[in-house]
PADRENZA-96630 format. One line per 2 residues: number of its first residue (from 1); their letters; for each residue z, y, x of C-alpha. Coordinates in Angstrom, 2 decimals, always signed. Layout:
N
NUM = a = Z/Y/X | ...
//
This chain:
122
1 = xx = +90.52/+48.43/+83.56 | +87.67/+49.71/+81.61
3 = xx = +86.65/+48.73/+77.55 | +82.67/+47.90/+77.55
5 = xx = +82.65/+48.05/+74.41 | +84.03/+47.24/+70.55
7 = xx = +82.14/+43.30/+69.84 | +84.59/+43.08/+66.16
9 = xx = +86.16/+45.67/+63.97 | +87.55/+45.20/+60.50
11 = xx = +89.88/+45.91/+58.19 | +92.91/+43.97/+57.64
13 = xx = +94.60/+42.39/+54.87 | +97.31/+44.55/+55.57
15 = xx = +95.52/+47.95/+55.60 | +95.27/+47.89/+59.29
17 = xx = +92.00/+48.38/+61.33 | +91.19/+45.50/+64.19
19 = xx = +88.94/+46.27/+67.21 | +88.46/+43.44/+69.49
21 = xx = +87.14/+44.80/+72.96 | +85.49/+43.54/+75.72
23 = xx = +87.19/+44.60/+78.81 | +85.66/+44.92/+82.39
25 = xx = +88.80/+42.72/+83.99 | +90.92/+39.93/+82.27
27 = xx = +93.79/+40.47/+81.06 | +97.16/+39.73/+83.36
29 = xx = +100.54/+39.48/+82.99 | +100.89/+42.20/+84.85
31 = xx = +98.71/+44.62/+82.94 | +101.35/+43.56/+79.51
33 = xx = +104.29/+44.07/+82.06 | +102.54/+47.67/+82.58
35 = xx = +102.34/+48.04/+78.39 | +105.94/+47.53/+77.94
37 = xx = +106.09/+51.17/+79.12 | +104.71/+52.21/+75.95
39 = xx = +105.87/+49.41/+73.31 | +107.54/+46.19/+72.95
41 = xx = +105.76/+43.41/+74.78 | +106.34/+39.64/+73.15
43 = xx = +105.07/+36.51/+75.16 | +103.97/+33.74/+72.46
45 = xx = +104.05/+30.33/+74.66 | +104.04/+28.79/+70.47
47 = xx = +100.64/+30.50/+70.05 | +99.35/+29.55/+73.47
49 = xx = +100.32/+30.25/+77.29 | +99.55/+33.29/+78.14
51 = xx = +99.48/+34.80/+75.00 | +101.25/+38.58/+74.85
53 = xx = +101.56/+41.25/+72.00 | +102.59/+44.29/+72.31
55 = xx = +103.99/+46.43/+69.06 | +104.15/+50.08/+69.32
57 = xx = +105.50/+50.72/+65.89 | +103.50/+53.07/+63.52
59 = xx = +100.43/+53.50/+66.22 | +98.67/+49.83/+67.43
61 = xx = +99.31/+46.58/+68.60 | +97.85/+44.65/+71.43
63 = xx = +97.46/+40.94/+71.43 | +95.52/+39.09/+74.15
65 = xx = +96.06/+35.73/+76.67 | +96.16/+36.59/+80.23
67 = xx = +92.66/+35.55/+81.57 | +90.82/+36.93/+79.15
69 = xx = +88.10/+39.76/+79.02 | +88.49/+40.39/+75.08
71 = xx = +91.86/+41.77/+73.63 | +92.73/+42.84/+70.10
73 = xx = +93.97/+45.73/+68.77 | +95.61/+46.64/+65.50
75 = xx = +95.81/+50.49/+64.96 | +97.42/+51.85/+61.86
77 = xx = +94.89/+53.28/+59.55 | +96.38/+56.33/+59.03
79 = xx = +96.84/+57.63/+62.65 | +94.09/+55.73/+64.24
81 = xx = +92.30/+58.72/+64.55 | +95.35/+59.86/+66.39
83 = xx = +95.97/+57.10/+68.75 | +92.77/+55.52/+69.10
85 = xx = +92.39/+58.01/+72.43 | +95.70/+56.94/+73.55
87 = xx = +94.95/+53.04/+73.55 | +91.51/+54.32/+75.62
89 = xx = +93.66/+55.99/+78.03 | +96.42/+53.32/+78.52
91 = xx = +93.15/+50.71/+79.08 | +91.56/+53.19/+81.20
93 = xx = +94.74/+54.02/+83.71 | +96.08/+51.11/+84.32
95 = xx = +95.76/+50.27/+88.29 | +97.78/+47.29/+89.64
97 = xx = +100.65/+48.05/+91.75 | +103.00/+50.78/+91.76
99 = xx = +101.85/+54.06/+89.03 | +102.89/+57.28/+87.96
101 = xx = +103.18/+56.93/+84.52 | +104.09/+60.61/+83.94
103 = xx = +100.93/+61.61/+82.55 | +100.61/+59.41/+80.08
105 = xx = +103.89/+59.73/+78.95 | +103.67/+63.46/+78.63
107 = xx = +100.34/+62.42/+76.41 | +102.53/+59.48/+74.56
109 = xx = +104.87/+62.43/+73.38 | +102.30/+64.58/+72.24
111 = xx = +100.67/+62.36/+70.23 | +103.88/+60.70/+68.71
113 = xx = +105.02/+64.42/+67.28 | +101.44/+64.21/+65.91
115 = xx = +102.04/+60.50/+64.22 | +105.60/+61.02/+63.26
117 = xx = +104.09/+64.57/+61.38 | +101.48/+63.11/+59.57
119 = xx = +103.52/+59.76/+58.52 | +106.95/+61.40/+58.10
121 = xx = +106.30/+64.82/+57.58 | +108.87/+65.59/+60.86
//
């Protein structure tokens, strides 16, 4: 699954920074089932069917309905320039079926020492 491109950025009420993305492929439940790897993955049937978050404390969230070609993302401000790559990646390696997440959770360590440094100072 490849992002196109950006199509909305902004800053939030809350200090965040949103990116809305236009993706190559719609969204599936299975491509959420594939985030909760890396986060905590909520389905929202209230907001709408089909309609997933994921929260990956301190780094980004991911909210999108299953179907779609445009997902939003949340990033904290100050460690986007940290894990902006990392949301890229996830996006960029996810295959359906089976996958070896290994890489990317050797990079998901790497870059969480980086977060937990800048935002904790540990």
């Amino acid at each position: 699954m490849r992002i196109l491109r950006s199509v909305r950025h902004k800053v939030c009420a809350d200090g965040s920074f949103m990116k809305e993305f236009l993706l190559d492929t719609p969204l599936t439940k299975e491509f959420f089932a594939y985030l909760g790897n890396f986060g905590q993955i909520e389905a929202l049937p209230s907001v709408g069917e089909g309609f997933y978050k994921l929260e990956k404390p301190d780094w980004f969230s991911i909210k999108g309905f299953a179907g779609d070609t445009a997902v939003e993302v949340r990033f904290r401000k100050e460690v986007m320039d940290l894990t902006v790559d990392f949301a890229y990646f996830l996006f960029a390696s996810y295959r359906e079926g089976t996958m070896d997440l290994s890489v990317l959770k050797q990079r998901e360590q790497a870059v969480g020492e980086r977060v937990r440094k800048r935002l904790y100072g540990r």
